[in-house]
C-alpha positions in Angstrom: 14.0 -48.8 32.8 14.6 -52.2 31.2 14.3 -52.0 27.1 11.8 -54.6 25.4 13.8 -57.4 23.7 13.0 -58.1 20.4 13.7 -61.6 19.1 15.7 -61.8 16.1 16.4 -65.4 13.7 20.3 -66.4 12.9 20.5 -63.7 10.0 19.7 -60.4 12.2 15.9 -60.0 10.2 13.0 -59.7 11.9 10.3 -63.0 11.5 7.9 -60.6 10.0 9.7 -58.6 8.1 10.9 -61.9 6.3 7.1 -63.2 6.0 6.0 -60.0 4.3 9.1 -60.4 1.7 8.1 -63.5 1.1 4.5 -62.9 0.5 5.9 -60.0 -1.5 8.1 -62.8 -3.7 5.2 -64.9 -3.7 2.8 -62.1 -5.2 5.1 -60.9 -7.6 5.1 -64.6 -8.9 1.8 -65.0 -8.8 1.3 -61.6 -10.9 3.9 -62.7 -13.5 2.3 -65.6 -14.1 -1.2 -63.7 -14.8 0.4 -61.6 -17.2 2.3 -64.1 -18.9 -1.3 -65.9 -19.4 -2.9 -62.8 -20.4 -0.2 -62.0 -23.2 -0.3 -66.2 -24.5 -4.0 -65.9 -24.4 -4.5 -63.0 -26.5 -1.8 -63.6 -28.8 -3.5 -67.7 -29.2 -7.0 -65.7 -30.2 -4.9 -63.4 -32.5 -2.8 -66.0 -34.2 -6.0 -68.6 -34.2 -8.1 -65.7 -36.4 -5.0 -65.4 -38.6 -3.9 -68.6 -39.6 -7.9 -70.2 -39.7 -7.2 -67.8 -42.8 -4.5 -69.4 -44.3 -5.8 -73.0 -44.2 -6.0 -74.4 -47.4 -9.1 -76.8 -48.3 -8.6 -80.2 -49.5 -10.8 -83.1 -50.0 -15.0 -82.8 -49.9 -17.8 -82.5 -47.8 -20.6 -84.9 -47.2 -23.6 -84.7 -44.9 -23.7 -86.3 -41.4 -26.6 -85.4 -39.0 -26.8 -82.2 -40.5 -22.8 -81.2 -39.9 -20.1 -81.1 -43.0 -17.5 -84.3 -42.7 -14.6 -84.1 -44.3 -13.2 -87.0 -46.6 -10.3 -86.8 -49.0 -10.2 -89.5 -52.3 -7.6 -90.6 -54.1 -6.9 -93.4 -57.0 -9.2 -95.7 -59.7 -8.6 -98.9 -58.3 -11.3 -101.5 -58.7 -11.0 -101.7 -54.7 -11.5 -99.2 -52.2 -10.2 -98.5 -49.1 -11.5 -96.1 -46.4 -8.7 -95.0 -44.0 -9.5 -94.3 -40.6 -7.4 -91.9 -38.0 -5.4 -92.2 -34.6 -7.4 -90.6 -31.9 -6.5 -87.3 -32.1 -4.6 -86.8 -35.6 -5.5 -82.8 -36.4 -4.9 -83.6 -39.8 -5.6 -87.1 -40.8 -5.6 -86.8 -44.7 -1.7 -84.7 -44.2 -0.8 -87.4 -41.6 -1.7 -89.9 -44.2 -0.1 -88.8 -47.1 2.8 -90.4 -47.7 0.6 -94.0 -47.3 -2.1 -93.0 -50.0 0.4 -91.8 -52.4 1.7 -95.5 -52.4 -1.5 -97.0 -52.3 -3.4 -95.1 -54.5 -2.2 -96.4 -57.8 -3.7 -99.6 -57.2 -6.5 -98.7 -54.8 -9.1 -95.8 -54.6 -8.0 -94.5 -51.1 -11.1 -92.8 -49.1 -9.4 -90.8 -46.2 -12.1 -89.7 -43.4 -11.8 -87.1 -41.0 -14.4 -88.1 -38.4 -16.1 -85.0 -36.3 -13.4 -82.7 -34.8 -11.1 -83.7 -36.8 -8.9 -82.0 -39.9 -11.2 -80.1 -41.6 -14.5 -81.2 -40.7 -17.4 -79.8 -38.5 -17.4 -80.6 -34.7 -20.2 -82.1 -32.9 -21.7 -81.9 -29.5 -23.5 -85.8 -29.9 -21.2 -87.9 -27.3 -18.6 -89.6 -28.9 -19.3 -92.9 -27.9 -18.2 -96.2 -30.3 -21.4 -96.1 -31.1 -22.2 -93.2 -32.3 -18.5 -92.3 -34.0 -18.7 -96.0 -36.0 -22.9 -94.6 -37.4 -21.5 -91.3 -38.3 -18.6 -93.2 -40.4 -20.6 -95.4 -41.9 -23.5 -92.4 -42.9 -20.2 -90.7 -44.7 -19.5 -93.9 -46.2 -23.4 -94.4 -47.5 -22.8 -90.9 -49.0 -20.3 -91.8 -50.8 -22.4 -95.0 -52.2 -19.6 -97.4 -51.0 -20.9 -101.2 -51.4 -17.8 -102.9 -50.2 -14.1 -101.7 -49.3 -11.1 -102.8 -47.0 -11.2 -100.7 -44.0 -8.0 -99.9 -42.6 -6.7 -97.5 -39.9 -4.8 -96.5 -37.2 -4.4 -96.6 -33.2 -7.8 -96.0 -31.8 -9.5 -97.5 -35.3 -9.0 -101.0 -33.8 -11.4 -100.4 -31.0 -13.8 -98.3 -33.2 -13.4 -101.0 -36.3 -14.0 -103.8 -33.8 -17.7 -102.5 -33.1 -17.9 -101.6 -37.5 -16.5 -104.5 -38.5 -19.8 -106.8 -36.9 -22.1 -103.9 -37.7 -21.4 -104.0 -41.3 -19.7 -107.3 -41.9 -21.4 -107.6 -45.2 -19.8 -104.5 -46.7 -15.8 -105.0 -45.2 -13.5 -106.7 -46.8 -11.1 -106.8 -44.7 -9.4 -105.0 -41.4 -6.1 -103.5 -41.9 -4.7 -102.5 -38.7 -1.6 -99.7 -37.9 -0.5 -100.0 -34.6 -3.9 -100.3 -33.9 -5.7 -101.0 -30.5 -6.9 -103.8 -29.4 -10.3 -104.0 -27.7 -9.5 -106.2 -24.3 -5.6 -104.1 -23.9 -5.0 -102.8 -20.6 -4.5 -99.8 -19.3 -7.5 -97.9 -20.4 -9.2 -97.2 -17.8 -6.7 -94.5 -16.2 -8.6 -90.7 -15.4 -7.6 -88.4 -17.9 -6.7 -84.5 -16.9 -9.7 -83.2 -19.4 -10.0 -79.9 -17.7 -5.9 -78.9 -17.6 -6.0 -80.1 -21.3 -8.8 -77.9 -22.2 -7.3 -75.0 -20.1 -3.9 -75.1 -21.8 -5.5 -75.3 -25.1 -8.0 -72.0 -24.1 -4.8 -70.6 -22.4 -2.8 -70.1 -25.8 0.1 -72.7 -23.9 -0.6 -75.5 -26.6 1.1 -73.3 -28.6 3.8 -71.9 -27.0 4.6 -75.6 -25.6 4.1 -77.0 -29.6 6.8 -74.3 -30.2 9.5 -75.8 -27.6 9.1 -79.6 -27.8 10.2 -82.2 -30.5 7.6 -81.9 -33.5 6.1 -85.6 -33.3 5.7 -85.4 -37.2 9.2 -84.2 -37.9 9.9 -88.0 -40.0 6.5 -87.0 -41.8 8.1 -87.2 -45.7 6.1 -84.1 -46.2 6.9 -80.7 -48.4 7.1 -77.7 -46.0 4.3 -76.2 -47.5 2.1 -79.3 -46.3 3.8 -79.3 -43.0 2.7 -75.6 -42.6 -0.5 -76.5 -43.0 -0.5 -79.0 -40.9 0.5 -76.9 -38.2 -1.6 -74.4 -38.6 -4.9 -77.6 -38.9 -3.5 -78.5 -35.6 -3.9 -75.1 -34.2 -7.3 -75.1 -34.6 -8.1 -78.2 -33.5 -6.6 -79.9 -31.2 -8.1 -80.7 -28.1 -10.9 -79.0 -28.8 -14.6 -80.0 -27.3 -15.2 -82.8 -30.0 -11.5 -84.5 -29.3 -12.3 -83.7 -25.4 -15.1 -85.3 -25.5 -13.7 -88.3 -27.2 -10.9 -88.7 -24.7 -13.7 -88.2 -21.7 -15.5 -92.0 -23.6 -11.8 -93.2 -24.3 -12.1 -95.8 -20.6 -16.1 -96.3 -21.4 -16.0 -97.2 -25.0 -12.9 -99.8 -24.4 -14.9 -100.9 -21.2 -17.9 -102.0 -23.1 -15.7 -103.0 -26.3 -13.2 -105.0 -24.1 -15.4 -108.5 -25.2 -15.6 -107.8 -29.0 -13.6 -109.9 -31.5 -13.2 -109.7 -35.3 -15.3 -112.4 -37.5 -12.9 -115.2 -38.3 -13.8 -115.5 -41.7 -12.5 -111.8 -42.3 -8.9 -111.1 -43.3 -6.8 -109.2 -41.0 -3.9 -107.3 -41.5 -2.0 -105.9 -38.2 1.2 -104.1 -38.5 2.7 -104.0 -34.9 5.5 -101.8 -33.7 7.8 -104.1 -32.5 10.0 -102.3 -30.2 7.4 -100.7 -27.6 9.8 -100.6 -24.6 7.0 -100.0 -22.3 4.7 -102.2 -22.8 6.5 -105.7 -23.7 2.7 -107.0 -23.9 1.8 -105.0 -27.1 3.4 -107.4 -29.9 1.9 -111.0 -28.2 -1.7 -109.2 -27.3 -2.0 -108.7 -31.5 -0.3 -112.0 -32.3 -3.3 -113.2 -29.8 -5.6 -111.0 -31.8 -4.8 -112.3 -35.3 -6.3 -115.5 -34.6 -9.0 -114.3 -34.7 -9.5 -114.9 -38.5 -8.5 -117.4 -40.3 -6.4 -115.2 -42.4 -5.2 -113.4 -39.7 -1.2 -112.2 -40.1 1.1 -109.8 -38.1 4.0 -107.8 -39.4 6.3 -106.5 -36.5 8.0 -103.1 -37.4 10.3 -100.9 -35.3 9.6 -97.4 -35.5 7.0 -95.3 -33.4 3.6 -95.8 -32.7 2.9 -94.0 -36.2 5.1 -96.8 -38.4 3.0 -94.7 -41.8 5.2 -91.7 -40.9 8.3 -94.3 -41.7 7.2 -97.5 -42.8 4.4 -96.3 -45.6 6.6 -98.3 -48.2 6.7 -101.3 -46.8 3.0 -101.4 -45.4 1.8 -100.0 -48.9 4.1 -103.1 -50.3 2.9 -105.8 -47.4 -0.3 -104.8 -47.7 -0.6 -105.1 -51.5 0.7 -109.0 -51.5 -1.6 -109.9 -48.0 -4.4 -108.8 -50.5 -3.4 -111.2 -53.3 -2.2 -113.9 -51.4 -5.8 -114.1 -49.3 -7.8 -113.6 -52.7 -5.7 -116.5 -54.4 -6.9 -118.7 -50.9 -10.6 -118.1 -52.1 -11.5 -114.8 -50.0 -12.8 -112.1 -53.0 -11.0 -109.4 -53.2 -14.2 -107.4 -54.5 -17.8 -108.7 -54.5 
């Protein structure tokens, strides 16, 4: 009686018993990968309820809508100047340091944290321009500021377009780091919200925070400030308020995208001058500063955060720009 032949591939195994070891690699994969999640997970809610302990306060509170917003003065200048973050900075008064030490013997330096932000209260109102520019300028009214230079960084030249026309009697002047321009391009790209949220839930923000390059390692700061600025950013980055922001970011430069600055308002923009990838960035703020009349670029190479580096020489530019356009009739204070 003939025997049944079984077919066999090149290596002598049997096609099934090869799937079901593969399905068996795949599974053990697949269950290594739940467990590693599990143990980054718990130990992110361990280490969150830990450090939240360990954060030091700085600064003071005022009122918006009913939430605490953190702001953080320094100086007794006759002039004030309320300093506004990069989208995203966990710790905007720590990332700004080093530029209102050198400003504030001259200046009183007003450093906001916006909702989500550093040390102050989230918010679930949308973060449109809109509504972030009204919940500035209610922290500003707290504070019982008439008239002060607003400067800032990154995502404050869209927001500080929008301020800038709201409240054109009460700023002096824009003072731009790196800062965006309403009509750049680019903007309108899809953003992974949910994988950000999930890696930040996950406990992986931290464990990835804890392999890459520290983007604030040229930060001039002590290491008992940079530990707290690690643990701030713990806590809150990408959390709902910052999502939320990020989920506006195309929308708000969409409907921004036609706004100018008044040309009768000085403006300050310090540029990084060697962005690689986009050879556009230094013309598209020359093309800005004409704007105003007094309008005036500085190039610097560094990174997009030139106050980490530069704060000297911005602190030092900054300080003759504001002489040289009061001595061409623009007050410095009213």
């Amino acid at each position: 009686m003939a025997k049944t032949l079984e077919t066999k591939d090149n290596t002598g195994n049997r096609p099934g018993k090869l799937m079901r070891l593969l399905l068996r690699i795949i599974a053990g994969i697949v269950i290594v990968l739940i467990l590693l999640l599990a143990i980054t997970y718990v130990v992110n809610a361990i280490c969150n309820r830990m450090e939240k302990k360990k954060i030091e306060p700085y600064g003071q509170s005022v009122e918006v809508d009913g939430k605490r917003m953190n702001v953080f003065i320094q100086g007794n200048g006759d002039q004030t100047i309320v300093l506004l973050p990069g989208q995203g900075t966990p710790s905007p008064v720590l990332d700004f340091k080093p530029l209102i030490d050198e400003l504030s013997p001259d200046y009183r330096v007003v450093a906001i944290e916006p909702f989500g932000y550093g040390l102050s209260d989230g918010t679930d109102k949308e973060r449109t321009t809109e509504n972030i520019v009204s919940e500035i300028h209610q922290a500003v009214q707290q504070l019982k500021l008439d008239h002060y230079i607003l400067m800032g960084h990154s995502i404050t030249g869209l927001y500080g377009a929008t301020y800038v026309n709201n409240y054109r009697d009460e700023v002096q002047a824009f003072i731009g780091i790196d800062s965006s321009v309403p009509n750049q391009p680019g903007m309108d790209a899809k953003l992974p919200l949910r994988t950000f949220d999930f890696i930040k839930r996950s406990g992986l923000m931290r464990l990835v925070k804890k392999l890459e390059v520290d983007r604030n390692e040229d930060l001039p700061l002590d290491e008992h400030s940079r530990e707290q600025m690690n643990l701030i950013s713990n806590q809150v980055s990408s959390n709902p308020t910052m999502l939320n922001e990020l989920k506006h970011l195309g929308s708000n430069f969409k409907n921004g995208e036609t706004l100018t600055y008044p040309h009768d308002l000085p403006m300050l923009l310090f540029v990084q001058s060697n962005n690689e990838n986009n050879s556009w960035w230094l013309p598209l703020h020359e093309e800005q500063a004409k704007q105003s009349q007094y309008g005036k670029v500085v190039p610097m190479e560094g990174t997009h955060y030139l106050h980490h580096t530069k704060y000297k020489e911005i602190a030092q530019e900054f300080k003759a720009y504001m002489k040289e356009v009061s001595h061409d009739g623009t007050p410095s204070s009213k």
